[in-house]
C-alpha positions in Angstrom: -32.1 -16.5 -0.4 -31.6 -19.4 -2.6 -28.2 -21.4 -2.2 -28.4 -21.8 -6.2 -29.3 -18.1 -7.4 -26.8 -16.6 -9.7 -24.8 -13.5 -10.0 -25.7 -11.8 -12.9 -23.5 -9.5 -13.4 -20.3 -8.0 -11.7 -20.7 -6.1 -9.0 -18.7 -3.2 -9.7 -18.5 -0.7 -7.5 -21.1 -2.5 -5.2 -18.9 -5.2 -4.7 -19.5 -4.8 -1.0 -22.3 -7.0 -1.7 -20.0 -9.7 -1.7 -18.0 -9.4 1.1 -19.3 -12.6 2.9 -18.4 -14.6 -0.6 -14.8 -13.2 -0.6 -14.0 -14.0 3.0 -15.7 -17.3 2.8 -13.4 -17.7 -0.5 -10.4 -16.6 1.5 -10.7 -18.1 3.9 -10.8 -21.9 2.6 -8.1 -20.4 0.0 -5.5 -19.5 2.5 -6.2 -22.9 4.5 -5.5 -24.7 1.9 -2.3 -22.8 0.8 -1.0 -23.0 4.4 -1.0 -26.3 4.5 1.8 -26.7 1.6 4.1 -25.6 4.1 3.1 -26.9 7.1 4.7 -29.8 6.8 8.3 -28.6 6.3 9.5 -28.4 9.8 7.1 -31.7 11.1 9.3 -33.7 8.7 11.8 -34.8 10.9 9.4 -35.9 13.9 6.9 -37.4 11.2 10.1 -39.4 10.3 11.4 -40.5 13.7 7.4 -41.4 14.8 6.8 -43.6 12.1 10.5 -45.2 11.6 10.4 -44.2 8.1 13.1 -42.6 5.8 13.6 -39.2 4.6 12.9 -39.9 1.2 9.6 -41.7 2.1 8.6 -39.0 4.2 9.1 -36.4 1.4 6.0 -38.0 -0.7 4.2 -36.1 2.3 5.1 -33.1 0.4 5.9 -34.9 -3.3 2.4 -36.2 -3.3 0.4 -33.4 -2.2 2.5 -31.7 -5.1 1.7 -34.3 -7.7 -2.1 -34.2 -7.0 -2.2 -30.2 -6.6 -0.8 -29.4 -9.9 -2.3 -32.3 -12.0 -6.0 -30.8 -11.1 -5.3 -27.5 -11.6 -5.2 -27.5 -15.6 -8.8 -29.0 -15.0 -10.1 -26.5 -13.2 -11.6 -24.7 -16.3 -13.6 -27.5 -16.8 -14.7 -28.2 -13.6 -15.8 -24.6 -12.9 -18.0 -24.6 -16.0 -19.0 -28.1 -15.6 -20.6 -28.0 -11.9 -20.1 -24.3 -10.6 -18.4 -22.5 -8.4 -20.4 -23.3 -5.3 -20.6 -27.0 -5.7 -17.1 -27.3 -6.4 -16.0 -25.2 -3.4 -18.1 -26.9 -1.1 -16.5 -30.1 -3.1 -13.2 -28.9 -2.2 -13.5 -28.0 1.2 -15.0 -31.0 2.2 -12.2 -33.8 0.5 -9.6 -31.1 2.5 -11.1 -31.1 5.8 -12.1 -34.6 5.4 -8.5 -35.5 4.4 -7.2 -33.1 7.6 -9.3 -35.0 9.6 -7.9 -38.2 8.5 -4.0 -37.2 9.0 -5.1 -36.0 12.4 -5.8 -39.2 13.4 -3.7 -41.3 11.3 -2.1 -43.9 13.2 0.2 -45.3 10.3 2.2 -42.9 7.8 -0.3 -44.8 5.0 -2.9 -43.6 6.5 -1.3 -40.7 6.5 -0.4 -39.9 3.0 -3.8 -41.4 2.2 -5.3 -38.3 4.4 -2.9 -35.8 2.7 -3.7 -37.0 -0.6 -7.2 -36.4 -0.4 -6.3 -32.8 1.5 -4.6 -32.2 -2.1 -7.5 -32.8 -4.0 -9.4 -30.1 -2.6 -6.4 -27.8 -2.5 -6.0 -28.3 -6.4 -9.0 -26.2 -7.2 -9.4 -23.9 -5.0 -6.8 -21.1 -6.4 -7.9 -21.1 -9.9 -11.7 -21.2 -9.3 -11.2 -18.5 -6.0 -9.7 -16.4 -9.0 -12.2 -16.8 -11.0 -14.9 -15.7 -9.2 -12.5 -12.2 -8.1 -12.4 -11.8 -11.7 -16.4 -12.0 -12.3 -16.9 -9.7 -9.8 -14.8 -6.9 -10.0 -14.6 -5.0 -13.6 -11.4 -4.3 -14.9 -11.2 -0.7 -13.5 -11.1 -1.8 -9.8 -9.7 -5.9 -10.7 -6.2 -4.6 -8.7 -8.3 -4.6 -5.4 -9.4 -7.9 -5.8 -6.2 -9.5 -7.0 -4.6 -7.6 -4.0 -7.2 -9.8 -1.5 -6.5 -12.5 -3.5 -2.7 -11.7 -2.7 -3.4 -12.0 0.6 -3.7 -16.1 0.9 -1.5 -16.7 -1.8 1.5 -15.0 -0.5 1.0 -14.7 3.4 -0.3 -17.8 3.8 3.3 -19.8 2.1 5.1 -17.3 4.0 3.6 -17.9 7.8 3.3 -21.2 7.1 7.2 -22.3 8.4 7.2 -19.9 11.4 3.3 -21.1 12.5 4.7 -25.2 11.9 7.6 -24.3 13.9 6.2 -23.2 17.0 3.3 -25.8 17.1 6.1 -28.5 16.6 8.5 -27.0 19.0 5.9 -27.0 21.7 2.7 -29.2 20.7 2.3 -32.5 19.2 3.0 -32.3 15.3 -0.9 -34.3 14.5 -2.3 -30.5 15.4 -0.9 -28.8 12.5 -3.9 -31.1 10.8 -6.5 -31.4 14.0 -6.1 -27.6 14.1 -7.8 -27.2 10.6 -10.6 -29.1 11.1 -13.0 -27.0 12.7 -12.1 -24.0 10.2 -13.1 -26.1 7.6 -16.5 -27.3 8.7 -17.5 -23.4 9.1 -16.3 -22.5 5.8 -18.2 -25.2 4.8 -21.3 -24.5 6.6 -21.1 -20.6 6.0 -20.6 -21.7 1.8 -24.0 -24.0 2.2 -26.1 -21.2 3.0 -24.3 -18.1 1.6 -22.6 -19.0 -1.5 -24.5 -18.7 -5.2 -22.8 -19.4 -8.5 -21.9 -16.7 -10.9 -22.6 -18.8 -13.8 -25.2 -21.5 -14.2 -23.3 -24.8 -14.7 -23.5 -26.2 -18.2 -23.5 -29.9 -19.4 -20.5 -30.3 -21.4 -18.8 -33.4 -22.2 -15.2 -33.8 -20.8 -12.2 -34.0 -23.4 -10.9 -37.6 -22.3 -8.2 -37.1 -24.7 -6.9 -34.2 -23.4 -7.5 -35.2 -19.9 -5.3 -38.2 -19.8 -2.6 -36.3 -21.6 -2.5 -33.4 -19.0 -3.2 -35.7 -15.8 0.2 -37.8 -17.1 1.8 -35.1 -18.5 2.1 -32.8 -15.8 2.2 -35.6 -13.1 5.2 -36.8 -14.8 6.8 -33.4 -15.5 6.1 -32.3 -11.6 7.6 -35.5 -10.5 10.8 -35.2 -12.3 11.5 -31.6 -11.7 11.0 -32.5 -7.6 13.0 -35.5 -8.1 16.2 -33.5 -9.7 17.2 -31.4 -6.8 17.9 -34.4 -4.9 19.0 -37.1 -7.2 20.4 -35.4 -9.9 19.6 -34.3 -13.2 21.8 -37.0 -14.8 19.6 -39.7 -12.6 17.6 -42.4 -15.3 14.3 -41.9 -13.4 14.8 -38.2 -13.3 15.3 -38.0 -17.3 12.4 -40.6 -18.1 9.8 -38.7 -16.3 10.9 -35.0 -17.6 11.5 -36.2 -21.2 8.2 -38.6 -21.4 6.3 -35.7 -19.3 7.3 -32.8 -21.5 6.6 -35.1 -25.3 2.8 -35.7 -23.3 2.5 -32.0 -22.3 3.3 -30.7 -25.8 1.0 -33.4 -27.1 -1.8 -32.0 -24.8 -1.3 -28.4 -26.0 -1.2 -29.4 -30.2 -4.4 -31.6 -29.0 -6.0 -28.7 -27.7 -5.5 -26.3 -30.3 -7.3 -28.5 -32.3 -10.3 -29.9 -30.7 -13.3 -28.1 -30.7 -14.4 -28.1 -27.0 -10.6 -27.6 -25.2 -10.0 -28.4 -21.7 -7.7 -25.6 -21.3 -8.2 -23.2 -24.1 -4.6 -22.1 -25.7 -6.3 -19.0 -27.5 -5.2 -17.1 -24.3 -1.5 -16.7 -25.6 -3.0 -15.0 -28.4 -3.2 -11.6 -26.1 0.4 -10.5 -25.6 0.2 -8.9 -22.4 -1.4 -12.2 -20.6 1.7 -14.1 -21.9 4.4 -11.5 -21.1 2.6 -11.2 -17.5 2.7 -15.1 -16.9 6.5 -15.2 -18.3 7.6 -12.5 -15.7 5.9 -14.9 -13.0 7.7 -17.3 -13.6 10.6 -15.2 -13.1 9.3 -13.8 -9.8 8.3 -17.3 -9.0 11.6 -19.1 -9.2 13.6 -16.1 -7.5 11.0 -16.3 -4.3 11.3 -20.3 -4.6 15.5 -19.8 -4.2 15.1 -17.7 -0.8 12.0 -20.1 0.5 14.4 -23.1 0.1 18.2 -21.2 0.4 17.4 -19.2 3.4 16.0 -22.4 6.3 19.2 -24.4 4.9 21.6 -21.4 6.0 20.4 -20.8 9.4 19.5 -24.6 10.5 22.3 -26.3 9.1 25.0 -23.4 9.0 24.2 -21.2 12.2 22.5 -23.8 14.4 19.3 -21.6 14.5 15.7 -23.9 15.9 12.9 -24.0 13.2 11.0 -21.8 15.2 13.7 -19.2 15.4 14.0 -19.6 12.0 10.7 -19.4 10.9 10.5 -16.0 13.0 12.6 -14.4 11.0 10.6 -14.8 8.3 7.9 -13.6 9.9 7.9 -9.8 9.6 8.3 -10.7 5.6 5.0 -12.3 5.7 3.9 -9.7 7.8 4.5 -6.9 5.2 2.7 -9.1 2.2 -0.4 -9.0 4.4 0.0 -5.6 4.5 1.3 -4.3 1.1 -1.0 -7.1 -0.8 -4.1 -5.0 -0.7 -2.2 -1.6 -0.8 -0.4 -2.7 -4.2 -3.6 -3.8 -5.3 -5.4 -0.5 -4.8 -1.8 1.4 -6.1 -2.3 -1.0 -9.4 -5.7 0.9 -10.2 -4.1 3.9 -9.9 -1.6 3.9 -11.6 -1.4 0.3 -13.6 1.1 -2.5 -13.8 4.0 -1.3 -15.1 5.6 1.1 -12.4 4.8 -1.5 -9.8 6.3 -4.3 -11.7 9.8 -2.2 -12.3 10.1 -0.9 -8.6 9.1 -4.6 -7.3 11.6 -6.4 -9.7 14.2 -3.7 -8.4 13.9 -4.3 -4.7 13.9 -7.9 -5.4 16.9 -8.3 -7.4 19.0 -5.5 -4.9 18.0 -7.9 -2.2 18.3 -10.8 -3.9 22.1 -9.7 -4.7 22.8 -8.7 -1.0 22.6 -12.3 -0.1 25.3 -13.5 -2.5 27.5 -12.0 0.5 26.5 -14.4 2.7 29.3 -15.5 5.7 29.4 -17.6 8.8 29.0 -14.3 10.5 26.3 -12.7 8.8 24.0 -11.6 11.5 20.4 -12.6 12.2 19.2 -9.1 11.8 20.9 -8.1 8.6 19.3 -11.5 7.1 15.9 -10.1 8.8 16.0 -7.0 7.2 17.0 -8.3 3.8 14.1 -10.8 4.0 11.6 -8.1 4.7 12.5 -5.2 1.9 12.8 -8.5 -0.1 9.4 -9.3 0.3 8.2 -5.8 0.1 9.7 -6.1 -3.1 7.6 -8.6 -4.1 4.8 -7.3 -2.8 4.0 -5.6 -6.0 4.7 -8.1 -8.1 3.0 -11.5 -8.4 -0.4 -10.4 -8.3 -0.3 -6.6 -10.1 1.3 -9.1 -13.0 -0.9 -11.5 -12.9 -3.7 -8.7 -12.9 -2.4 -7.1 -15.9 -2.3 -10.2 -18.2 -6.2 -10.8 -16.8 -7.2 -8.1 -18.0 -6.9 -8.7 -21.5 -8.8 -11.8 -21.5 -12.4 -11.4 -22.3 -14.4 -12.6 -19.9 -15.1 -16.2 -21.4 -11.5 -16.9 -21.4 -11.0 -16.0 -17.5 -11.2 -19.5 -16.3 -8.6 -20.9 -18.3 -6.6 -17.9 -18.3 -6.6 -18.3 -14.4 -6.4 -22.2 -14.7 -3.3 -21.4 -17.2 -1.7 -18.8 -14.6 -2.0 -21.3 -11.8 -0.1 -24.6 -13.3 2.4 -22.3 -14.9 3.2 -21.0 -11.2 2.9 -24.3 -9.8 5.3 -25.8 -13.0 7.9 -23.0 -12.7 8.1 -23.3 -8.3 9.1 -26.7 -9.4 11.5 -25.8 -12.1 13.1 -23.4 -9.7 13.2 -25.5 -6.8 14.9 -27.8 -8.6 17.4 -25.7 -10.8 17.9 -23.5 -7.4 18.9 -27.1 -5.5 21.2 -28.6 -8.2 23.3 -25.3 -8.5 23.9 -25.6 -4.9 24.4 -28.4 -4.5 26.9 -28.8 -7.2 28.3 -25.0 -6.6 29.1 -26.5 -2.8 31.4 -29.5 -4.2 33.2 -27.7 -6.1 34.1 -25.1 -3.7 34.4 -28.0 -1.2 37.1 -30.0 -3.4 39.0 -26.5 -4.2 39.2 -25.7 -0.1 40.8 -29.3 -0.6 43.4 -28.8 -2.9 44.5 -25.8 -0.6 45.0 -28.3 2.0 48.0 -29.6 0.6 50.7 -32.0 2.6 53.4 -30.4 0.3 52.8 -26.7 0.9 54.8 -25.6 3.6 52.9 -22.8 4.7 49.7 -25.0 5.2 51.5 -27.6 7.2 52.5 -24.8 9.5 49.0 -23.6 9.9 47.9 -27.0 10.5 50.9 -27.9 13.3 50.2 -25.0 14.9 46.6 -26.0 15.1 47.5 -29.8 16.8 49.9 -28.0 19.1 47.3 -25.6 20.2 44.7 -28.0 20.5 46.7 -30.4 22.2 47.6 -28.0 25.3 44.3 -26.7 25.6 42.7 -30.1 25.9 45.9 -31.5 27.5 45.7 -34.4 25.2 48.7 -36.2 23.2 49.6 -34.7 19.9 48.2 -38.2 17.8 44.7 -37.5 18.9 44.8 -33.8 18.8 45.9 -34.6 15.2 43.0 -36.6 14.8 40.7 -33.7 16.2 42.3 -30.7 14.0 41.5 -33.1 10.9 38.2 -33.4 11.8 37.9 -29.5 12.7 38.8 -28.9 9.1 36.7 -31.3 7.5 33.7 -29.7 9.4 35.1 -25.6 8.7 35.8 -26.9 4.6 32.3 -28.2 4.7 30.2 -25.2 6.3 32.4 -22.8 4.3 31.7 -24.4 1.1 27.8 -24.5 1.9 27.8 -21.0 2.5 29.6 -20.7 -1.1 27.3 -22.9 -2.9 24.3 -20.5 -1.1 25.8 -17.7 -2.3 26.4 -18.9 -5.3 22.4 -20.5 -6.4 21.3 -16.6 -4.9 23.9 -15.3 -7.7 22.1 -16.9 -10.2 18.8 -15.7 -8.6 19.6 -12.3 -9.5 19.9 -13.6 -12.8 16.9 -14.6 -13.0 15.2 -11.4 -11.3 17.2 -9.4 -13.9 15.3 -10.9 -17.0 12.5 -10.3 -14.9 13.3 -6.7 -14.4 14.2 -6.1 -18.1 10.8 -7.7 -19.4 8.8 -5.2 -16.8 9.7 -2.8 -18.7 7.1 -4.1 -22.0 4.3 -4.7 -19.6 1.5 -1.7 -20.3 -2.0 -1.2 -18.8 -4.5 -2.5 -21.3 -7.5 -0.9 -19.1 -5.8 2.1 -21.3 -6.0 0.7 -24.7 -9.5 -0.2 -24.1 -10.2 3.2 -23.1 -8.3 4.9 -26.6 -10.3 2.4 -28.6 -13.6 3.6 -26.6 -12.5 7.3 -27.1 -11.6 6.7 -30.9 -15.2 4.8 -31.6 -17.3 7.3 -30.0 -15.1 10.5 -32.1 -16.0 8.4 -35.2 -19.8 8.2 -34.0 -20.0 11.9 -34.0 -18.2 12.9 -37.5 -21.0 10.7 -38.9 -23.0 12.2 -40.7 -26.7 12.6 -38.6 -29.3 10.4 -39.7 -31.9 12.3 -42.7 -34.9 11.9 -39.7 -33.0 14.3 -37.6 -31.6 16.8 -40.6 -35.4 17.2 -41.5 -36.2 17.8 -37.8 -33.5 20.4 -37.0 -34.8 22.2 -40.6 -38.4 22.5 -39.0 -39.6 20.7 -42.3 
């Protein structure tokens, strides 16, 4: 079979045809998803290794970030451009070659160098695996496909912290790269010999214009909204990047409604369902974002709990997403988008809610169980969403509608990240300087409390009252910090459940195209028959 013959059509109910594409395609898709969150738990040994800082470290994650999204709006373009075969095997091969290069790095340049690259290849590979689910299966069965798609882009984030965890805990950190290597050759070599295009690739010029603007724009935008959880929204590099990104972004989008040959085509917000399905994402998006980044802080820094341990109890959440993915995708054919999306975006914001009411007590299983119908929750939601806006796209708008779909998901994780950080953040000094005014020298009943404390702390450790002072002072500080973490958690999920309510509300407007497709098909063929029949055939049935 030649490596360059074409699909011509979709496959339809033979898409079993393609089985060896798709798990080729899923496989190289749920490597390169994996390794966004990897490197969360290496951090700290990456750090000490290399006798770097935190925030130098963190352009391990910032930069793979940066390069990710900043391809992903040109993925359109580079789909149609070279094809989907060349530019898998393109990607594949910059993110083993860059795997292979952090594996052996030797320097944290080297390093970020490797990951860089890695990132490159990563960019592409959701929107153009998307694409190619979408040319093969017709709308009617497009929920099965979505739901396989599912299966990288949810399980993959979601093992990724417990997997890192126990290959830090008890290997050398360089094999969360090493480790990928071999994986990636034979996706590579099984794509060389297996994979065809579905489209032929087609010479068309690139919109420099349009380019630039996006690269800069989104770079810029991405950096700033990574940046603003930690320094602070107020910070002047913070606001420089955000305002300059956002003026070049909106420049990008008026430039591309008006050129002829668009990078990313904006006619797709023209179908209403496609932009209500992507707005809900972003919803979803930033609500999974606040538990991903709310629920590590909690257990490591509050309860003492190992990464490993921690990334365990995420573990049977990941666990159900491999499992529901498909089944929601094969419940979305059934029975459409719309009673998914409202029993998904219930779970979620009833779980969501039940960790507001989070104490230095809570117990690892309740969090366990929380975290699983959480995800279960979700489980209907990201893809059977995405799904339904696809659907309305004709079929020459599917790459940019998936290219469109991908960088809003990768703009809004960053948007929530960062708004889910700074209300914590800021939520856990104020409760911290209100525990503080409690502690007042003039209130009789606290300087009780508090003698009581030195006393007891004194004959238990059989030390003199002046340093047992000294210790109940610093046993205070510590018990007013943790408590006002816990508060500030509670408070960013509070706000989560805010967000998952809009999302709720606006599940309610989604509706199953496939349906209106089928009233207009109904309608066109009733109007066929009440024509009139042709004078040819009124002369025949007359035996004249």
């Amino acid at each position: 079979m030649s490596t360059n013959q074409q699909i011509d059509k979709p496959a339809g109910s033979g898409f079993r045809q393609h089985l060896p594409l798709l798990i080729v395609l899923m496989v190289g898709l749920f490597l390169a998803i994996l390794n966004q969150t990897l490197l969360n738990v290496a951090l700290p040994h990456i750090t000490n290794e290399y006798g770097i800082t935190t925030n130098t470290a963190q352009w391990l994650l910032t930069g793979y970030m940066l390069v990710n999204g900043v391809l992903i709006p040109l993925s359109a373009f580079l789909i149609e451009r070279f094809g989907v075969r060349v530019l898998f095997l393109a990607a594949m091969f910059c993110f083993t070659l860059g795997a292979l290069i952090c594996g052996v790095a030797g320097s944290f340049s080297v390093l970020l160098i490797g990951r860089l690259i890695q990132a490159v290849g990563g960019g592409v590979l959701s929107p153009l695996v998307m694409s190619v689910i979408l040319f093969i299966f017709p709308p009617e069965m497009r929920g099965k496909g979505m739901g396989i798609f599912g299966l990288a882009m949810m399980f993959a984030p979601a093992i990724g912290p417990t997997l890192s965890g126990w290959v830090v805990q008890n290997y050398d950190w360089h094999i969360l790269f090493s480790g990928m290597i071999p994986f990636g050759v034979i996706v590579i070599i099984i794509a060389f010999f297996k994979m065809r295009n579905i489209e032929q690739p087609k010479l068309i010029k690139l919109d420099y214009m349009g380019t630039l603007s996006s690269l800069a724009g989104v770079g810029l935008l991405l950096y700033g909204l990574s940046e603003a959880g930690t320094k602070g929204w107020g910070d002047t590099e913070v606001m420089a990047c955000i305002i300059i990104g956002t003026i070049l972004v909106a420049f990008f989008v008026i430039w591309e409604m008006r050129t002829r040959n668009p990078l990313l085509n904006m006619g797709v917000f023209r179908f209403g369902i496609f932009s209500l399905s992507n707005v809900i994402n972003i919803f979803v998006t930033a609500s999974m974002y606040a538990g991903m980044l709310l629920i590590p802080i909690y257990l490591q820094n509050l309860r003492g709990i190992t990464p490993l341990d921690s990334g365990l109890l995420m573990l049977p959440g990941a666990l159900v997403m491999l499992i529901m993915s498909p089944i929601s995708g094969i419940l979305f054919d059934k029975v459409g988008p719309r009673p998914l999306a409202i029993i998904g975006m219930v779970i979620t914001t009833v779980t969501t809610y039940q960790l507001t009411k989070l104490t230095l007590d809570t117990s690892y299983s309740y969090i366990l169980i929380i975290y699983m119908i959480r995800y279960f929750g979700m489980s209907f939601l990201m893809m059977p969403i995405m799904t339904a806006g696809m659907n309305q796209l004709p079929r020459d708008l599917n790459k940019h509608g998936t290219a469109m779909s991908n960088t809003l998901r990768q703009v809004s994780g960053s948007i929530g990240t960062s708004v889910i950080t700074t209300i914590f953040t800021t939520r856990t000094t104020f409760h911290g300087a209100a525990y503080a005014d409690r502690m007042d020298t003039t209130n009789p009943t606290f300087m009780q409390s508090f003698g009581e404390l030195v006393n007891k702390i004194s004959t238990e450790l059989h030390i003199p009252l002046a340093q047992a002072k000294t210790q109940a002072v610093t046993m205070l500080a510590g018990h007013v910090k943790m408590e006002a973490t816990v508060q500030g958690i509670n408070d960013a999920f509070f706000w989560a459940t805010l967000i998952s309510v809009a999302g709720l509300v606006l599940s309610f407007f989604l509706r199953d195209v496939r349906k209106d497709k089928d009233r207009l098909a109904k309608k066109e063929h009733t109007e066929t028959l009440m024509l009139p029949a042709p004078k040819e055939t009124l002369v025949t049935e007359r035996g004249v």
